[in-house]
N, C-alpha and C positions, 0 to 999 in steps of 0.2 A: 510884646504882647504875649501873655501865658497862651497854652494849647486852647483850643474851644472844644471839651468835650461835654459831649450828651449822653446821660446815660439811661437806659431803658429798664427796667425791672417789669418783666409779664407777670411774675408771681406779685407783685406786691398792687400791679396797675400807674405806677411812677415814671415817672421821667423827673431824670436830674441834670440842673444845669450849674456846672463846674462855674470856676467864681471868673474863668477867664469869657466864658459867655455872660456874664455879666457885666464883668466891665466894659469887654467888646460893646455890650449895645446900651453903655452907659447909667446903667442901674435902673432897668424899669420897673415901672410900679404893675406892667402888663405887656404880654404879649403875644403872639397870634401865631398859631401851625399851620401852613399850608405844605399840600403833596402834589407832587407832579407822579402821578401813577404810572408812564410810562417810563421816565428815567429812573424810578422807582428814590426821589430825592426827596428830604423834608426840607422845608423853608420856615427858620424861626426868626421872627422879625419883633422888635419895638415897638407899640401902638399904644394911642387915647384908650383911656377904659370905656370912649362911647363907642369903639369899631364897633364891626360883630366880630364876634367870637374869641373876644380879645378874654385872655385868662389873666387873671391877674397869681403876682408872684409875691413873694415875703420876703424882705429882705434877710432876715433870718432863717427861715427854710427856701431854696432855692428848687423845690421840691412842685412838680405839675403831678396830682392823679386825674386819673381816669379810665378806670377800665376798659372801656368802650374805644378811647382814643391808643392805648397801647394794642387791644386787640388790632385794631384798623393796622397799626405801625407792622408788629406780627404781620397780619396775612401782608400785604403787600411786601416785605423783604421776605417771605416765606422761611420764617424760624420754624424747623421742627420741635423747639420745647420752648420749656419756660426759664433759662437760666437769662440770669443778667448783661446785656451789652453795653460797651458803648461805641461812638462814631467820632469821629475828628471832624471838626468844620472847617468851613473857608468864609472868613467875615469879605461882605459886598459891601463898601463903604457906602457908594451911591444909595445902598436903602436901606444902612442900618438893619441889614441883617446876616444871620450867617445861615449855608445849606450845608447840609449834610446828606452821603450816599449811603442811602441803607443797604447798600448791597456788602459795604465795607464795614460793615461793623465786627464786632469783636468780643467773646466770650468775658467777660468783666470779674475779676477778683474782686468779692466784695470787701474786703479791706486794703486794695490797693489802692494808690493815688488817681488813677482812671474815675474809680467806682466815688470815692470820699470828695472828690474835688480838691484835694492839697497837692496839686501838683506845682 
């Protein structure tokens, strides 16, 4: 299985998901953020376009915006700026999805493999 990295852009409002988080949860047409605020972890999972708050993806851009949802990501790992990260995940088979520790992220070269998804 390739790496599962997610990458976060505060300037741009993005979040990208690497092709190996795609495969991992099978190529969905949508998918869902949740946060455990104490362990400071995000939970990205697989879902129906009827959940709630299911986002849907493009197979050609793997690409989630929202300003509103990168600020939320920001304050809770408390980045002092706006440069670009990403996180490694651990895929949970049991529920098709993978987490990630925002605490472990990492300043992202935007023309690196991390940031582009050709890892």
């Amino acid at each position: 299985m390739n790496d599962l990295i997610l990458g976060f852009d505060p300037a741009e409002g993005a979040l990208l998901l690497n092709d190996g988080i795609v495969e991992a949860l099978g190529h969905p047409g949508q998918v869902q953020l949740r946060f455990d605020e104490p362990s400071c972890q995000l939970l990205l999972r697989a879902c129906g376009i009827r959940e709630e708050q299911a986002m849907v993806i493009d197979s050609e851009n793997v690409e989630i915006g929202g300003r509103r949802l990168i600020a939320k990501i920001k304050e809770l790992a408390a980045w002092p700026d706006n440069e670009p990260r990403y996180a490694y995940g651990v895929y949970l088979p049991g529920h098709n999805a993978i987490i990630f520790d925002l605490r472990e992220t990492q300043i992202a070269d935007r023309e690196g493999a991390e940031w582009t998804g050709n890892n």
